[in-house]
C-alpha positions as CSV (number, residue, x, y, z in Angstrom):
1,X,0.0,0.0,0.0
2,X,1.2,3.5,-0.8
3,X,0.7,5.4,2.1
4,X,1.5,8.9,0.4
5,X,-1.7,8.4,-1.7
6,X,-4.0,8.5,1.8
7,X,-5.3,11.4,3.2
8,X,-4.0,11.8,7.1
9,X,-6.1,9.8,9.6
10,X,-6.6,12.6,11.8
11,X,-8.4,14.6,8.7
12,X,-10.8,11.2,7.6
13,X,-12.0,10.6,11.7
14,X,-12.9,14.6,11.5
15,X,-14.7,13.9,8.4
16,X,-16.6,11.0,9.7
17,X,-17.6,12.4,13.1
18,X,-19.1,15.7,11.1
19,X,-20.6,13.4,8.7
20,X,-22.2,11.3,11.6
21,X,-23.4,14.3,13.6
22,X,-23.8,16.5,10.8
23,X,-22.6,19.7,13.1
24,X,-18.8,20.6,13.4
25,X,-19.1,21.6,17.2
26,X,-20.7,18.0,17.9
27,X,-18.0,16.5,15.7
28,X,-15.5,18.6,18.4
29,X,-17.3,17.3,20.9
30,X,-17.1,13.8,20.2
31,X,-13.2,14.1,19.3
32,X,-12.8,16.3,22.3
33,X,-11.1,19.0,20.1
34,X,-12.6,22.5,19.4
35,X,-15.1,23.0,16.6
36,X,-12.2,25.2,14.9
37,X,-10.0,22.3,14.6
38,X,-12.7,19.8,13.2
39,X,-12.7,22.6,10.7
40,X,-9.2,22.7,9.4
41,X,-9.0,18.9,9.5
42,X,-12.1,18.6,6.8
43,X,-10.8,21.7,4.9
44,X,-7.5,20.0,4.8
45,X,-9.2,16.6,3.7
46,X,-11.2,18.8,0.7
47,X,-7.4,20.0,-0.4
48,X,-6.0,16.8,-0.2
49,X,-8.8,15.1,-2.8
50,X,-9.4,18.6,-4.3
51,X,-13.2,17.6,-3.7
52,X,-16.0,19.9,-1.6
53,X,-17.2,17.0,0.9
54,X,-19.3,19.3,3.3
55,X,-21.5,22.4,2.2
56,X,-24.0,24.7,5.0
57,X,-27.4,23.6,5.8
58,X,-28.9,26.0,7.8
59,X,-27.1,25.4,11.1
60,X,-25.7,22.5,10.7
61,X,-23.9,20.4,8.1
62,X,-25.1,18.5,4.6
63,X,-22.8,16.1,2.4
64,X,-21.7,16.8,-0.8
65,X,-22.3,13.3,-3.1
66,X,-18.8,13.0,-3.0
67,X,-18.8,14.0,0.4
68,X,-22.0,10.4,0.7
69,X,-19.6,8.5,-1.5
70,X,-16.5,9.2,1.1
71,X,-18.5,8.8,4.4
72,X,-19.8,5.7,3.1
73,X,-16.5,4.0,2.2
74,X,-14.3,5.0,5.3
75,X,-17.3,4.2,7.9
76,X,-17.2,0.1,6.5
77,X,-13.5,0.8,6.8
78,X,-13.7,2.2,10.5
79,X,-15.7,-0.4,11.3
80,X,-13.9,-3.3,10.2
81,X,-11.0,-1.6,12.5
82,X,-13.4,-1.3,15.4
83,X,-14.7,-5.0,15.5
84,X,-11.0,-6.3,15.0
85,X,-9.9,-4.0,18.0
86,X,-12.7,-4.8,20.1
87,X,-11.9,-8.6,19.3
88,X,-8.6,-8.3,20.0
89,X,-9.4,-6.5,23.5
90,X,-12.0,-9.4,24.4
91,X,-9.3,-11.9,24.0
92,X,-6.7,-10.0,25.8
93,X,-8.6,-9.1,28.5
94,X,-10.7,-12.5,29.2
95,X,-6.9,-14.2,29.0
96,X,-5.6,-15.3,32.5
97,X,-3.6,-12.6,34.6
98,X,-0.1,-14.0,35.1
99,X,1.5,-13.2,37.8
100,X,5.1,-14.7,39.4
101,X,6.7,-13.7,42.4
102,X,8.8,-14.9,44.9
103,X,6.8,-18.1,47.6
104,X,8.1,-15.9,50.1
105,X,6.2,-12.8,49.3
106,X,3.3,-14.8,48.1
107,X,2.9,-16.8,51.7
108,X,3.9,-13.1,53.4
109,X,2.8,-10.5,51.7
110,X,0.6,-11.2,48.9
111,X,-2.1,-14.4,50.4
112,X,-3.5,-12.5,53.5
113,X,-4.5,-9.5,51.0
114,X,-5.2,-11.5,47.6
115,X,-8.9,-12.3,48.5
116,X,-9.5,-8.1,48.4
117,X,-8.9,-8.4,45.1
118,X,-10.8,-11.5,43.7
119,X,-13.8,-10.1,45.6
120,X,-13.3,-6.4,43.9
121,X,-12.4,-8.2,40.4
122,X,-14.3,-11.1,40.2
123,X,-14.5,-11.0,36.2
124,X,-10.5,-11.0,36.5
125,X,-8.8,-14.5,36.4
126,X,-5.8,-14.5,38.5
127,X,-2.6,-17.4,37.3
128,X,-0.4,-17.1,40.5
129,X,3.1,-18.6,40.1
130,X,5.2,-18.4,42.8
131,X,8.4,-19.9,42.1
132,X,12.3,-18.8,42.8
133,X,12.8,-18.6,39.3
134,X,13.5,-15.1,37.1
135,X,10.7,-16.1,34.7
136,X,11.0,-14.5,31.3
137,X,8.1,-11.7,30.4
138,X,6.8,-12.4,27.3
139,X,3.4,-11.7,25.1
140,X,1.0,-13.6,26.0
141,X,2.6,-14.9,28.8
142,X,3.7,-13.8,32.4
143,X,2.1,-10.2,33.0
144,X,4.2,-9.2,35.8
145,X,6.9,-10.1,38.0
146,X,7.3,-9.6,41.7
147,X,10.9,-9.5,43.2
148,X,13.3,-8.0,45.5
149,X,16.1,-6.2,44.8
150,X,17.7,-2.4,43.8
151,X,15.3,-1.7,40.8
152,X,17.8,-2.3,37.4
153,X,16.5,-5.0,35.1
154,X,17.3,-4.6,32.3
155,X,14.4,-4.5,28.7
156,X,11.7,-3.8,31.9
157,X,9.8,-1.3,33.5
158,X,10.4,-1.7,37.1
159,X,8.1,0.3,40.0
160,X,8.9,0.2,43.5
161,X,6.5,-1.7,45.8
162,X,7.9,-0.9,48.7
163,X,11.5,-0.8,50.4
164,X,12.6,-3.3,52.9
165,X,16.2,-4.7,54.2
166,X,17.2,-7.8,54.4
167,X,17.6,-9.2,58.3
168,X,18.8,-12.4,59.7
169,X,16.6,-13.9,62.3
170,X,16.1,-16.7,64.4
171,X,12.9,-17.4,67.2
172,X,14.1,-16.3,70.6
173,X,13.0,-19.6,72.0
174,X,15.9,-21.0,69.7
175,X,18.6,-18.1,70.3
176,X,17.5,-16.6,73.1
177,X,20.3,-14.4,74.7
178,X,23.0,-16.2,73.3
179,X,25.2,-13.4,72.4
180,X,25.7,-14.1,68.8
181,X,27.8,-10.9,68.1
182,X,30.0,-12.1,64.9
183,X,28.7,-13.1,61.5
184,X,30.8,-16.6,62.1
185,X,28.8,-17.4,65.4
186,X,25.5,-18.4,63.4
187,X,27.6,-21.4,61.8
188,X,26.7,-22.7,65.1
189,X,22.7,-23.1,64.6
190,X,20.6,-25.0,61.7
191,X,19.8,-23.2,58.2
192,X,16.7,-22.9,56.6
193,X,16.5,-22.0,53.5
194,X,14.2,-21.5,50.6
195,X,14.5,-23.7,47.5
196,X,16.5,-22.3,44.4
197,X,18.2,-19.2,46.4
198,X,21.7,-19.3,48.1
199,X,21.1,-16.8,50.8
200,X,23.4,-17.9,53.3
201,X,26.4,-18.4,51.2
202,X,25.2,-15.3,49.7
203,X,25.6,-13.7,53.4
204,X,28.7,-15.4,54.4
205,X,30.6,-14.5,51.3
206,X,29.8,-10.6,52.1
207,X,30.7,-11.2,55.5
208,X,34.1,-12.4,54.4
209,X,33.1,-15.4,55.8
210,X,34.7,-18.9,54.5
211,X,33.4,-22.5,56.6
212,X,35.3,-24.4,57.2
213,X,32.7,-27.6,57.4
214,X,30.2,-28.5,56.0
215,X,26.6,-26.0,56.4
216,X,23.7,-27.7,58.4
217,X,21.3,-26.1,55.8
218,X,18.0,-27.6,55.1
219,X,16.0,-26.6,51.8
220,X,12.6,-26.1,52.1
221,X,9.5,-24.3,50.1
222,X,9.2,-20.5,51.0
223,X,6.2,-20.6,53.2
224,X,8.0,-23.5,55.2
225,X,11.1,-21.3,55.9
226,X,9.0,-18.9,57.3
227,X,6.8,-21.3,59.1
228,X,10.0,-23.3,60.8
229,X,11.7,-19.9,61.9
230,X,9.0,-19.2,63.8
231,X,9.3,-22.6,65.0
232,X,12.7,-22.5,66.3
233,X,13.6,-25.1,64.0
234,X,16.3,-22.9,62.1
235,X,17.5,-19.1,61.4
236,X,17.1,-17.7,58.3
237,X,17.9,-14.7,55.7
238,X,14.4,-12.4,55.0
239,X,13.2,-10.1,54.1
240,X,12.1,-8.0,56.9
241,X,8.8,-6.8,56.1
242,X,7.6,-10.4,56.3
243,X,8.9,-10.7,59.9
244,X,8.3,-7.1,60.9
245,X,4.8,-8.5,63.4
246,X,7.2,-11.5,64.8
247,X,9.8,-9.0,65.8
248,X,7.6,-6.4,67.3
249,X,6.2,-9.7,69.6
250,X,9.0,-10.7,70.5
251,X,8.8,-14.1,68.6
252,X,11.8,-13.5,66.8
253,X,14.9,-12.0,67.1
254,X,17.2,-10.0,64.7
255,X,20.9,-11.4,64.8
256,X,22.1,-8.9,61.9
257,X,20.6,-6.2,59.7
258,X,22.6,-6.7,56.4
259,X,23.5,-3.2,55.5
260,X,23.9,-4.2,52.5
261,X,20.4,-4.3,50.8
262,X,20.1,-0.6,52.0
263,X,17.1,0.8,50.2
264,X,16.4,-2.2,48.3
265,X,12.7,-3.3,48.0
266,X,10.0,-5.7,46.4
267,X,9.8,-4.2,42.7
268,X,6.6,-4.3,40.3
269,X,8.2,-5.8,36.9
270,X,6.4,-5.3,33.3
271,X,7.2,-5.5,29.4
272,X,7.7,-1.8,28.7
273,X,4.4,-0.4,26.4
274,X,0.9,0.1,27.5
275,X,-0.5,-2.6,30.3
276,X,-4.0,-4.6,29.6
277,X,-6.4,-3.7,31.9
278,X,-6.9,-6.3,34.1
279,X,-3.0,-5.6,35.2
280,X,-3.9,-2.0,35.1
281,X,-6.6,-3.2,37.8
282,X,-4.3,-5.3,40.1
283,X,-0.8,-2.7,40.2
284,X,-3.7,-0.4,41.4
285,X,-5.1,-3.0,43.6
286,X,-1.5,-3.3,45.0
287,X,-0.3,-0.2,45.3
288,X,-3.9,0.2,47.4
289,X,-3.0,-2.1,49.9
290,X,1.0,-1.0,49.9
291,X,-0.5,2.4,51.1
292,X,-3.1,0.7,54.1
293,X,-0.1,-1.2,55.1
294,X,1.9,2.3,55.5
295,X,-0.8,3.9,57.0
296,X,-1.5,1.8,59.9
């Protein structure tokens, strides 16, 4: 197609919306552009063809029968765009929200509050995959990604959630007042740790750390980590917002703050371009209860 033979698009929806409401101020209206501007757009489309399309009809607007002949051919072809775009928007929004995150913040953070949304979206079908892994965001597939860290990947659009520091911890009834005042002094207690992260070498490695045995480290899913902390069963790298209730109790105990994750935080990952709206709906959603939890 030879694109320098069309008039601009701008000029033909002008056109059409005076040829529909037969008045240039409705035609502004509907466009939500000033009855002026309507005005040069059609006067520019009468140059282009070097055709009169419109003439005065006591206050309003008549068609030429070129002007019929026009009308009639680009309203088929505005409405063969409109049933293809509305087509396109019932398939993309009736497709599954994807969602993947970390099991940590999904047991944590994202459970407890989840059943806000589903009762304030329920046309909205939620695909919730929490898994360790950095799962590729592609068309069609994973909508947005949930995960800690500074804000820099890389090809995305990153948002923060909210800020949070890393903080090793263990229950009181396990550590109690032992005194554990060096990084090397934890080598003495059990590790939990969540499948398909390394926190602890991770930790020790930034401590300067090097073992000299083996680790007593025990692998586990991310809500059982959590769950077994609190049970004295282990200590264990987090991410203190999960923990921040259990520390204010009492229940758990902060051995070190890793100044290291500083101003870090849980991040809102997307493909860059515009979002579908039912993830328009949940980053709102989010952001909603990031706010309550601030508030309180």
């Amino acid at each position: 197609m030879d694109w320098r033979t069309l008039p601009s698009l701008n000029s033909l929806r002008a056109f059409a919306a005076v040829a529909e409401e037969k008045s240039l101020s409705a035609a502004g209206r509907e466009l939500n552009v000033t009855h002026a501007a309507v005005s040069q757009q059609v006067k520019s489309l009468e140059t282009f063809l070097g055709l009169q399309l419109v003439v005065r009809e006591g206050r309003g607007i008549a068609l030429t029968p070129e002007g019929e002949q026009l009308f009639r051919g680009i309203s088929s072809g505005f409405e063969t765009i409109q049933d293809t775009v509305d087509e396109l928007l019932h398939q993309d929004v009736g497709r599954p929200l994807n969602i993947t995150m970390t099991p940590s913040f999904a047991i944590s953070w994202l459970m407890p509050r989840i059943n806000d949304f589903r009762l304030k979206h329920q046309d909205i079908e939620l695909m919730l995959n929490p898994t360790a892994e950095n799962i590729e965001l592609k068309p069609g597939g994973v909508d947005l990604a949930i995960r800690f860290g500074r804000g820099d990947w890389p090809g995305l659009e990153s948002e923060l959630l909210f800020k949070t520091n890393f903080v090793v911890v263990g229950a009181t009834r396990l550590v109690g007042d032992c005194g554990i005042k060096k990084p090397e002094d934890i080598l003495e207690y059990p590790w939990l740790q969540e499948y398909g992260t390394n926190e602890l070498v991770i930790w020790l490695e930034k401590q300067g750390i090097v073992p000299k045995g083996k680790l007593n480290i025990t692998h586990l899913p991310g809500y059982m980590v959590l769950e077994g902390i609190r049970r004295g069963e282990g200590i264990s790298a987090t991410a203190e917002v999960f923990v921040e209730a259990d520390i204010a109790a009492g229940n758990l105990k902060v051995l070190f703050r890793d100044a290291v994750y500083t101003g870090s935080g849980y991040h809102l990952l997307t493909r860059p371009g515009v979002n579908r709206p039912p993830l328009k709906a949940f980053m709102s959603w989010i952001r909603q209860m990031r706010d309550e939890q601030a508030s309180l």
